[in-house]
N, C-alpha and C positions, 0 to 999 in steps of 0.2 A: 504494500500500500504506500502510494504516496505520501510524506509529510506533507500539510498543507495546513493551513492560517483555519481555523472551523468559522464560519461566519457568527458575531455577534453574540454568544450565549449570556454574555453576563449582561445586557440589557436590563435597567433598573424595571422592577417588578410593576406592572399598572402603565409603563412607559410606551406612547405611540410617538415616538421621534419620528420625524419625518426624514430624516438622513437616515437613520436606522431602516426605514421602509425601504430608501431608495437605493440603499447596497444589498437589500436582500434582494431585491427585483435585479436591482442591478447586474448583480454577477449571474441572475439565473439565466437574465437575457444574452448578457456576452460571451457566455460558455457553450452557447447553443445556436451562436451568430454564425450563419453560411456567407458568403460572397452573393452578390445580389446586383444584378445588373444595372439597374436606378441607381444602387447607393454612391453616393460621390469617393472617388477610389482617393486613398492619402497612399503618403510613401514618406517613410519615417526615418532620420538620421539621428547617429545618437541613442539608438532606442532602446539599450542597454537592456533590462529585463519586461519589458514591453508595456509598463503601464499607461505611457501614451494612447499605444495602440487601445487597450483593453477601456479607455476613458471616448477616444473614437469609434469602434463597435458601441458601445453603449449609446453616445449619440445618433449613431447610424449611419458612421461613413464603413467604408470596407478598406481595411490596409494589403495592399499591391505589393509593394515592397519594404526590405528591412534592413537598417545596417549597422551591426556596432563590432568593436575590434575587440573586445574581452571574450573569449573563450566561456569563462565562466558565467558571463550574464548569455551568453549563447544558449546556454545547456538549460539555464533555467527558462526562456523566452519558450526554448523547446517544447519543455512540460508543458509549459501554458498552452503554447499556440499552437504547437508543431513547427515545421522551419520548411515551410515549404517556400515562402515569402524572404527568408530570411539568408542574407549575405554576410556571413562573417570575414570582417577585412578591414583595413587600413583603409579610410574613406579618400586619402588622399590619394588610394589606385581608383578609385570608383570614376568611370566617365560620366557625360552627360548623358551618352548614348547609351547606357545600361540599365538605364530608368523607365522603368513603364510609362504609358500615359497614366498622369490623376490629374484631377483637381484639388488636390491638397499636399504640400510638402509640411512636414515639423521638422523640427530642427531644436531638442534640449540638449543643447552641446553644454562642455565642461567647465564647470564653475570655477575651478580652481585657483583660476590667475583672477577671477573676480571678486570673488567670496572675499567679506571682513577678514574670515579667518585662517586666509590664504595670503598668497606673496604680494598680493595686488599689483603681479604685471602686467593685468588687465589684458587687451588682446594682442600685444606685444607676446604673452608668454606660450609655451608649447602647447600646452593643452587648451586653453580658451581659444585662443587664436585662431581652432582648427575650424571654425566660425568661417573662416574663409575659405575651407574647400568645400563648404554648402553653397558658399553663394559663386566658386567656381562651377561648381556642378550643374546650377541653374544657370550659369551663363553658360553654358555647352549645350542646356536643351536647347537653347533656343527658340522657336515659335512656340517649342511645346512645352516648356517649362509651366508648372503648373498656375491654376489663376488667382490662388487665395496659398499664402506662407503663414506658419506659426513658430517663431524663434521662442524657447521659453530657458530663463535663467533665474538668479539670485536679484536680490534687490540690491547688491553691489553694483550689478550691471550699470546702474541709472548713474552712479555714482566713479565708476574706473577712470581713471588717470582724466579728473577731473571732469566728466563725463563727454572727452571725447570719445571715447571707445562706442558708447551707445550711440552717438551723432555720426561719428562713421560709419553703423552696421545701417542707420538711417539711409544713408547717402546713398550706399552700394546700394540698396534693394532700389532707391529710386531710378538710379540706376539702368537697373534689370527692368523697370517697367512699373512698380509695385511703388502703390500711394503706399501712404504707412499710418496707423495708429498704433497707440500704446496703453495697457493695460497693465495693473495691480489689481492682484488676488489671494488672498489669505485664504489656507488651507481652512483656518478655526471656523470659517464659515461652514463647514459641512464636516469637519470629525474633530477632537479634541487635541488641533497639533496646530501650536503655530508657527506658520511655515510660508512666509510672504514672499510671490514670487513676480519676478515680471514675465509680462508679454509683447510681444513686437507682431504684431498683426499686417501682412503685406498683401492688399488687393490689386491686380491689375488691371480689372473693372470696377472698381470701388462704386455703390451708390453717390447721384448724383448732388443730393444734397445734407448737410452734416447735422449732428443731434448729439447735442450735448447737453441733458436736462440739469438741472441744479444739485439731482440726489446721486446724481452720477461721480460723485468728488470723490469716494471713497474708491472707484473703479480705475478712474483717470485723477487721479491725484492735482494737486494745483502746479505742485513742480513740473508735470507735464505740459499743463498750458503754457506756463512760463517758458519752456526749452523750446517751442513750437513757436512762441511770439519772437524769442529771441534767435529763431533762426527762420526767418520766411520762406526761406529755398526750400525748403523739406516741402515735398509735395504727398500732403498727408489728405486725412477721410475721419469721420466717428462714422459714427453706427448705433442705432437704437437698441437698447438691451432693457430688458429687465431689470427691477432694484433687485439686489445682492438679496440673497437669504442672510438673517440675522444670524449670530455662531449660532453652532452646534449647540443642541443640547445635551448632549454626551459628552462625559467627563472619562477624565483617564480609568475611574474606577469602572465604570463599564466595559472599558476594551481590555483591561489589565488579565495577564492571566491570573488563576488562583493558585498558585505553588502551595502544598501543607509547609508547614516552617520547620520540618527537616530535611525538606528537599536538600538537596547537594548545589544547589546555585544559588541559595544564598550565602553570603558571607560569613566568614567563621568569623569569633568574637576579637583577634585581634586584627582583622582585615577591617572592622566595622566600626572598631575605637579609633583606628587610625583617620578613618571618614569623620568620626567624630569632632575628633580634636583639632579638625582641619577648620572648619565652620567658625563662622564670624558671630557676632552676639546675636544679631539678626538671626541668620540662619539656627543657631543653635535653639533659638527661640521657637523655629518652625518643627525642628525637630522633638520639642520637648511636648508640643501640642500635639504634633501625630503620635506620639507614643499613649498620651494619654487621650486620646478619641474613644469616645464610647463606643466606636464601631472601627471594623479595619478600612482607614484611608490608606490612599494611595497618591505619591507626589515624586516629580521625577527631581534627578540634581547633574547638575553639571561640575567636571574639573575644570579650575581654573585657573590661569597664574595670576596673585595679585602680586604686586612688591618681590619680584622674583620666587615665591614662594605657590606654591601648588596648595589650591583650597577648594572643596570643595562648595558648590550655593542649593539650596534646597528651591527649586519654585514653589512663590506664593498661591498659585492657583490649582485648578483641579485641571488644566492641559499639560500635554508636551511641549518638550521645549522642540524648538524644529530637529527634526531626524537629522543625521550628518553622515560623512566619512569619516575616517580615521586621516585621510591626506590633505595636505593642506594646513595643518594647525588646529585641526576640530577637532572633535573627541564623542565615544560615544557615552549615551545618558545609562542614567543607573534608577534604578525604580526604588526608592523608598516607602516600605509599607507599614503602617503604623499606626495601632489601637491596645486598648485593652490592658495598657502597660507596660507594652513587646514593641521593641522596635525593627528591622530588617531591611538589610540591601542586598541589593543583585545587580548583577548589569539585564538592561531591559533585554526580551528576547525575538527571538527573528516572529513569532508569532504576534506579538505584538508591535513590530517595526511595522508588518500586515497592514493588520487594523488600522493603523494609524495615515497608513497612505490610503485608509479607504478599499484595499486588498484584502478581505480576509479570505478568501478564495484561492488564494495565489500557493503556488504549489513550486517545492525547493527539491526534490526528490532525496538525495543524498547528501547535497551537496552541507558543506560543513556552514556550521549558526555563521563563523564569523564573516563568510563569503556572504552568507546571505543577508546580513545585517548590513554591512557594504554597499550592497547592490542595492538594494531599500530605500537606505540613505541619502543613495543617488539618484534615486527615481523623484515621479512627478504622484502630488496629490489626487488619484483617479477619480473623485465626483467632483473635484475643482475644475479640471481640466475638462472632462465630459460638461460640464453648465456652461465654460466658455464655448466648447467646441459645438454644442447642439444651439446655443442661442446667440453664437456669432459666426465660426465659420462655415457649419451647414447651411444655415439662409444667404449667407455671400456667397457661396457658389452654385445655391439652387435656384437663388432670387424668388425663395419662401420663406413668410413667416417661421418665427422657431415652432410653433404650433402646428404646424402642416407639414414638418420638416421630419416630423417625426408623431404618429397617433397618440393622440392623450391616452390612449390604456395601455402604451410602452412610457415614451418617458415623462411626461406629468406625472404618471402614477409614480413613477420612479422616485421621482423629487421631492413629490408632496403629497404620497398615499397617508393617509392618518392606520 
C-alpha cells in the first residue's frame, strides 16, 4: 500500500468548513480527472511534485506537459499522476519545439536566490535565474506559444535587488506578446498555513477593459499600483475576480496528526530542554500556556539565529508558519503539543506538510519523510492556486465567466459546499 496524507480526519467535531468541503471534493474530483478535449490544455515548468498540476485539474484545465530536473520529485509526481506527461531534465535542454500546443504555460520556478531566507541574488543567481529559460522556451514557440502564463514565487520576488528582478520578468513577457498583471495570495485563506505568495499573470489577448474594484487591495496590493504608475511602459491588464475567501477556519489542531506521547518522534527529554532553554520570555511564556491547556493544543516553532545564537520562537496562533526547505537558510518547523500539564516536540511530518498545502491525498510511496518534506516545502498551496486558476486563468483563455468555466456541482460545491 501506498503511504499517503489520509484526507482531513481530525476535522473539529459539529464542523462544516467550507475548505474542508472543498478538498474533500477536491481530490475526489482530481484523482479521477481524464484528459478532455474542451478543457484548456497547460504545460507546467518547474513542476516539481505536481501540485500545480493537481490545483489545474481541479479547476479544469488538463496538463499536456511536465518538467522538472529532480529525480526524486519525478518519482513522487509519478505516484500521483503517472509520467506519461512528464519530462525529466535540465529545462535549459528543453526546446520550444518540444512543447505541445496549450493555452496555459506555469512556471513556479526557484525561490532560492529570492527568498528573505536565501542569498538574495535574486535573478542574477543559479537557481532563480532559470526564470529565463521559461521565457526562452516561449520565445522559440513562437506563434504558438501559449495565450495566458502563470509565473508563481515568494513575496521576495516583489522585492529582489530592489525590485528590478520583478520589473525585468515584466518587461521580457511584454516582450513575448503578454500584457501583465500581478497578484498576492495567502495560502491562510483556504488551510491553516501562512504562506504569501506572488503571481505574475501574462495574457496575450488580455480583456479589453481593466477592473480594479476597491476590495480588491488585498489581491493586488497598493505596492503594485505604485510599480505600475511608476513605470508606464509595462503594458499591463486587471481582470475581475471574486472577493478572496476570508482565512480558513481550520486550525493546525485539525490537520495535526495525533502521535500517542511515546511515539518514537517525539523528542526525548534532553532534546526538549535544550528547545526549552533556547526560548525568549515571550516564547517561554507561550510554552508555559500550552502545557497547561485544558485540552491538547497544538502550535508550530521555528529555529532561529538571534544575536548569533540559535533560538528557538513558538507561534502565537493556531496556523503554520509557511512550509520551507532546508536550502537556502530556512529550516524546517517543529510541532509543539501541549495540555494537561505535558508538554512535546517533534519535527512536523511529511503527513502533515500534506495537509497543509491543501494535499492530503498526495501519495510519497517509499520514498524517505525527509525527501518528502523537501518536496512539500517547495510546492505550491493546491486550493490557493486552483481559486486563482478556475477564476482567472480558465475564463482568460475561454472568455467564460468562472461560473461556466467550470459547473457549480464541481467547483462551487468544491469551494463552498457547507
Amino acid at each position: 500500500m501506498q503511504p499517503r496524507a489520509s484526507p482531513l480526519p481530525h476535522a473539529r467535531s459539529g464542523s462544516h468548513s467550507p475548505v474542508a468541503s472543498y478538498l474533500r471534493l477536491c481530490y475526489q474530483r482530481c484523482m479521477t480527472t481524464t484528459h478532455a478535449a474542451a478543457k484548456p490544455r497547460a504545460v507546467e515548468f518547474f513542476a516539481g511534485v505536481g501540485l500545480v498540476r493537481m490545483a489545474l485539474e481541479v479547476a479544469g484545465a488538463g496538463v499536456v506537459f511536465a518538467n522538472d530536473i529532480s529525480p526524486s520529485k519525478a518519482r513522487m509526481y509519478e505516484l500521483n499522476f503517472g509520467n506519461a506527461d512528464f519530462v525529466l531534465g535540465d529545462i535549459a535542454e528543453i526546446k520550444g519545439t518540444d512543447i505541445p500546443d496549450a493555452e496555459i504555460a506555469t512556471a513556479s520556478f526557484p525561490c532560492t536566490d529570492l527568498s528573505l531566507a536565501g542569498n538574495r541574488a535574486g535573478l542574477n543567481g543559479r537557481e532563480s535565474g532559470l526564470v529565463g529559460e521559461f521565457l526562452r522556451i516561449l520565445k522559440e514557440m513562437g506563434d504558438n506559444r501559449p495565450t495566458a502564463v502563470m509565473l508563481e514565487n515568494v513575496a521576495g520576488f516583489a522585492t529582489s535587488n530592489g525590485g528590478r528582478d520583478l520589473l525585468t520578468t515584466l518587461e521580457a513577457l511584454n516582450e513575448l506578446g503578454y500584457y501583465c498583471d500581478i497578484a498576492a495570495l495567502d495560502a491562510r485563506r483556504f488551510v491553516p498555513q501562512s504562506r504569501p505568495r506572488l503571481f505574475v499573470i501574462g495574457s496575450i489577448d488580455p480583456p479589453s477593459t481593466s477592473y480594479v474594484p476597491d476590495e480588491w487591495v488585498s489581491l493586488r496590493p497598493r505596492w503594485v499600483t505604485h510599480l505600475l504608475a511608476e513605470n508606464p511602459q509595462l503594458r499591463t491588464f486587471s481582470f475581475p475576480l471574486p472577493p478572496l475567501p476570508s482565512d480558513s477556519e481550520q486550525t493546525l489542531d485539525d490537520l495535526a496528526e495525533r502521535l500517542a506521547p511515546a511515539d518514537a518522534a517525539w523528542w526525548d527529554d534532553q532534546r526538549t530542554s535544550r528547545f526549552l532553554s533556547s526560548l525568549s520570555h515571550i516564547n517561554e511564556e507561550r510554552a508555559v500556556a500550552l502545557r497547561h491547556a485544558p485540552c491538547l493544543t497544538r502550535r508550530t516553532a521555528y529555529r532561529r539565529t538571534r544575536g548569533g545564537k540559535a533560538v528557538w520562537e513558538i507561534r502565537g496562533d493556531s496556523i503554520s508558519g509557511c512550509l520551507r526547505t532546508t536550502r537556502g537558510g530556512s529550516s524546517k518547523q517543529a510541532l509543539v503539543e501541549g495540555g494537561h500539564g505535558e508538554l512535546r516536540v517533534r519535527w512536523m511530518t511529511a503527513t502533515e506538510y500534506a495537509r497543509l498545502q491543501g494535499a492530503p491525498a498526495f501519495r510519497w510511496g517509499t520514498m524517505p519523510e525527509t525527501q518528502v518534506r523537501f518536496a512539500l516545502g517547495d510546492a505550491v498551496c493546491v486550493p490557493a492556486v486552483a481559486w486563482l486558476a478556475h477564476n482567472y486563468l480558465l475564463p482568460l483563455v475561454t472568455g467564460m465567466p468562472a461560473t461556466e468555466v467550470t459547473a457549480p456541482s464541481t467547483y462551487r460545491e468544491l469551494a463552498y459546499a457547507e
